[in-house]
C-alpha positions as CSV (number, residue, x, y, z in Angstrom):
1,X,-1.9,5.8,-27.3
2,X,-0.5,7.4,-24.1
3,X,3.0,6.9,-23.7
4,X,4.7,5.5,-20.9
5,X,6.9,7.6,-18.9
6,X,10.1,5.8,-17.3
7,X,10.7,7.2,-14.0
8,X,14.4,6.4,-12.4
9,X,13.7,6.2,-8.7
10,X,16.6,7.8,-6.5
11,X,18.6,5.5,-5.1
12,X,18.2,6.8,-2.2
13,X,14.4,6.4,-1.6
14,X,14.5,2.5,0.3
15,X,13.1,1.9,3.9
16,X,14.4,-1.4,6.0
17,X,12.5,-3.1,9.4
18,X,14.5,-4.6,11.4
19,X,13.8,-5.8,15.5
20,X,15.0,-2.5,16.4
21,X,12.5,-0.2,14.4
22,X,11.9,1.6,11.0
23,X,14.9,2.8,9.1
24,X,14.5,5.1,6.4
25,X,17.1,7.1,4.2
26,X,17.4,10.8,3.9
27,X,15.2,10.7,0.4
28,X,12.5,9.2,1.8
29,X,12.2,11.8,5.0
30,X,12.6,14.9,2.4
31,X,10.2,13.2,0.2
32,X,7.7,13.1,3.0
33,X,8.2,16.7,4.3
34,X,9.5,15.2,7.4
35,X,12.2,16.6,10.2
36,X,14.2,14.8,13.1
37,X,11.8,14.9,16.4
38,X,8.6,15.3,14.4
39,X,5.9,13.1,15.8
40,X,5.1,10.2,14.2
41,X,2.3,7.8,14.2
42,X,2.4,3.9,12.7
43,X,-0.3,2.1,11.5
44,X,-0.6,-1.7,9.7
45,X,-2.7,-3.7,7.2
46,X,-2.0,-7.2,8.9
47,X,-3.8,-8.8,5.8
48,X,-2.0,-6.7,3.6
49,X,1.4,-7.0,5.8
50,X,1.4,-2.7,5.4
51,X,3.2,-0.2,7.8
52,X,1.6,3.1,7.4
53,X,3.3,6.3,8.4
54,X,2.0,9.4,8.9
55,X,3.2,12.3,10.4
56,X,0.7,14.0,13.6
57,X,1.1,17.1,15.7
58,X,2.2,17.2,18.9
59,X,-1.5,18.1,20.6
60,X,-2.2,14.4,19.2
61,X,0.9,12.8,20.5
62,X,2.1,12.3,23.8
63,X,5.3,10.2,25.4
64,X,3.0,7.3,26.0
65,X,1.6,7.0,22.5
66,X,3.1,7.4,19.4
67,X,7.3,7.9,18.3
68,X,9.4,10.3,17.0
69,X,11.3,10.3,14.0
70,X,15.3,10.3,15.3
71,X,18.2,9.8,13.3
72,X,19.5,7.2,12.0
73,X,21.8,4.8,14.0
74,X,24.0,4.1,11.1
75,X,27.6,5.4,10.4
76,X,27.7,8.6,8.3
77,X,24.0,8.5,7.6
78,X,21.4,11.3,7.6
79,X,18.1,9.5,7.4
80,X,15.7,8.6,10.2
81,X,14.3,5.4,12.1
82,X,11.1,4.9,14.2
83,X,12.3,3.1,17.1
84,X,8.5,0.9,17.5
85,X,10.4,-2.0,18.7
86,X,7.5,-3.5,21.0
87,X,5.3,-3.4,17.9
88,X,8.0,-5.3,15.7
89,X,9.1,-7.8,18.6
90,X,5.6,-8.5,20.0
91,X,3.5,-8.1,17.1
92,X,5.0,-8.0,13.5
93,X,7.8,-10.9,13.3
94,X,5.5,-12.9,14.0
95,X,3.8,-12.6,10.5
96,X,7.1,-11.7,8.7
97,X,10.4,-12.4,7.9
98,X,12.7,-10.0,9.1
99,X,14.8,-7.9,8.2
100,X,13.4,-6.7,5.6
101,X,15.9,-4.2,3.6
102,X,15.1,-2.1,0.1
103,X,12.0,-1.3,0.5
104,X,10.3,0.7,-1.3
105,X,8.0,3.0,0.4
106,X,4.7,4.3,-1.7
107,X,3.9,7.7,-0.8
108,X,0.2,8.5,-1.1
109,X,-1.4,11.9,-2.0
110,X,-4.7,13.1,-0.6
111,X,-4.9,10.6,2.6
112,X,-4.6,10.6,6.2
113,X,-1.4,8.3,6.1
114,X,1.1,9.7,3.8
115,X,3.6,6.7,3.2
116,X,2.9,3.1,2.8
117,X,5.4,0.3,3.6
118,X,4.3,-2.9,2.0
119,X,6.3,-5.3,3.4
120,X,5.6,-8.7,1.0
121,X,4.0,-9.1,-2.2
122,X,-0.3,-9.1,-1.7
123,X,-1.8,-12.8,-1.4
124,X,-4.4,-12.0,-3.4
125,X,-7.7,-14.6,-4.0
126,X,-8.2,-15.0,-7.8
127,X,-11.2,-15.6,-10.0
128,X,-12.3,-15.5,-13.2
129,X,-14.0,-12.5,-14.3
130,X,-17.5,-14.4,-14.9
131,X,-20.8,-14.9,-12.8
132,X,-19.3,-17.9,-11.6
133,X,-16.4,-16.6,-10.5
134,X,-18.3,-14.0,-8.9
135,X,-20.7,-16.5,-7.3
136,X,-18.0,-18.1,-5.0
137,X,-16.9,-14.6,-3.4
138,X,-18.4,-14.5,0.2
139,X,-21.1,-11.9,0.6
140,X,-19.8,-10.4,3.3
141,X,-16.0,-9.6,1.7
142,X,-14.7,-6.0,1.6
143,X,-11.6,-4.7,0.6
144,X,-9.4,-4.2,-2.1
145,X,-9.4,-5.4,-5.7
146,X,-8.0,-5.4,-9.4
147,X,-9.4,-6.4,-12.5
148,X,-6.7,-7.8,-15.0
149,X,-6.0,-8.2,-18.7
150,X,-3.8,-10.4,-21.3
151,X,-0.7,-11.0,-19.1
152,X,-2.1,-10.1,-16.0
153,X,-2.4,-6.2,-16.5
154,X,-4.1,-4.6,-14.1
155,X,-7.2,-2.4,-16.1
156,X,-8.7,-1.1,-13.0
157,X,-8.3,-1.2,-8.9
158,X,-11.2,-0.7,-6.7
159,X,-12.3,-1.6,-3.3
160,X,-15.3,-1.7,-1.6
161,X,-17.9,-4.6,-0.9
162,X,-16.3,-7.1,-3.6
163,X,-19.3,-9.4,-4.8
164,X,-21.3,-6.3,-5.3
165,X,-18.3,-4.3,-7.3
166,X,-18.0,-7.2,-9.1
167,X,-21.3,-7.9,-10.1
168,X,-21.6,-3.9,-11.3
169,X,-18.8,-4.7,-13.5
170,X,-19.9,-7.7,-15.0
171,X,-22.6,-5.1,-16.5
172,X,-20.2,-2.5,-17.7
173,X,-19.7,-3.4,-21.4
174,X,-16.3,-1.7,-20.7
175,X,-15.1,-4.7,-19.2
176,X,-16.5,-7.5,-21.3
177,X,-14.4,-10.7,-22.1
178,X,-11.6,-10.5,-23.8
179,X,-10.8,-7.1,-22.2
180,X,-11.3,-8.6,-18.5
181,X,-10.1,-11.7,-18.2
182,X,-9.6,-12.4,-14.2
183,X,-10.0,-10.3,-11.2
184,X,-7.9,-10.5,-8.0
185,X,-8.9,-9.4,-4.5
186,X,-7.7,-9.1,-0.9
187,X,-10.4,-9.7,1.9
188,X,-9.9,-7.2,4.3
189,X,-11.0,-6.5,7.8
190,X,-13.3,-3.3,7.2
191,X,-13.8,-1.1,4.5
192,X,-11.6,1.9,5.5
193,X,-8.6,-1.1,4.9
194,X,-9.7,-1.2,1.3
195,X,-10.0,1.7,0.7
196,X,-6.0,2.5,2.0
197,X,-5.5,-0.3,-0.2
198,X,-6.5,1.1,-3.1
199,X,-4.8,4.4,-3.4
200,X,-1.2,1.8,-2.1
201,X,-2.1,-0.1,-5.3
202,X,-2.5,2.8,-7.4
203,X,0.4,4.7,-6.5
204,X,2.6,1.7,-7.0
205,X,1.0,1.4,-10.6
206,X,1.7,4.9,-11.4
207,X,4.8,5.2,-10.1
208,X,6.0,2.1,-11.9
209,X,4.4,3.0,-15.3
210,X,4.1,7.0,-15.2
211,X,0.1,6.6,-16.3
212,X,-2.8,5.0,-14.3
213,X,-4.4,1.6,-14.7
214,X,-6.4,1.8,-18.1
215,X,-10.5,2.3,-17.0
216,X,-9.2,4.1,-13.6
217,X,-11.0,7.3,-14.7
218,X,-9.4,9.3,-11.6
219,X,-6.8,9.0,-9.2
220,X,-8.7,7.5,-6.1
């Protein structure tokens, strides 16, 4: 059995969204490879409620598209904040709550976005793992997905074009009942969404647990 290795996350690695932008502590800019008055460029899973962050270079950025990472506004502090205030005040509050404080951000590793602000917990559709629950996923859903075990343990995520994923893994002996019980899934608007998704969900799971999910062969 592989053990499972307890991380202790630095206190300092949280993110907040408020009306007035982004906010982000010093761990989180080191952890990113970040400066003050690098150019930055947001992104957002609405289905997912998502910021993405990445950071681009200044051929790719210009004063009418884009932000720049500048410091904090707080007292004392040393972190950063993405002032995208049109985007929260136009756009985002109107499918959250804000503010939104202690986040946790999800750095990803091989990816065009390099962190990943999930905002609230996923509303996932759920189903047993069965042909008939299989059978009343729309043909046409893409996206992100989990498969889960006794207590809701997630054994494997994936993403793609769900019916069909599913309908490969109701033929995997792998994932036979008992070992699969349910599977969860988020329909997305385009396959590239999913796919971000997956490597959010996986990163999470590994950082939370120190291993990956159980059948997730490689890191996606």
């Amino acid at each position: 059995m592989t053990p499972i290795i307890i991380r202790n996350r630095r206190s300092t690695d949280f993110c907040s969204v408020t009306r007035g932008g982004i906010g982000m502590t010093t761990g989180v800019v080191e952890q990113a490879g970040w400066r003050i008055g690098d150019p930055l460029e947001v992104g957002f899973i609405a289905k997912a409620k998502c910021i993405l962050l990445r950071c681009v270079t200044d051929t790719e950025h210009s004063d009418q598209e884009g932000f720049r990472l500048a410091y904090s506004n707080k007292p004392k502090s040393t972190g950063g904040r993405v002032y995208c205030v049109a985007f929260i005040r136009n756009y985002l509050q109107t499918l959250v709550e804000l503010p939104k404080k202690n986040l946790v951000p999800v750095f990803l590793r091989d990816s065009e976005w390099a962190v990943a602000l999930p905002l609230e917990p996923i509303d996932w559709a759920r189903e047993d793992f069965s042909k008939a629950g299989v059978n009343k996923i729309s043909r046409g859903a893409v996206g992100a997905y989990e498969l889960l075990g006794t207590g809701d343990a997630v054994l494997r995520v994936g993403e793609g074009k769900i019916k069909d994923r599913m309908n490969a893994h109701l033929n995997d002996r792998r994932f036979a009942p008992p070992t699969v019980k349910t599977f969860r899934y988020l329909d997305l608007e385009n396959v590239a969404d999913g796919k971000i998704l997956e490597k959010i969900r996986i990163e999470q799971y590994s950082a939370q647990t120190g291993v990956l999910p159980r059948f997730q062969e490689i890191r996606s």
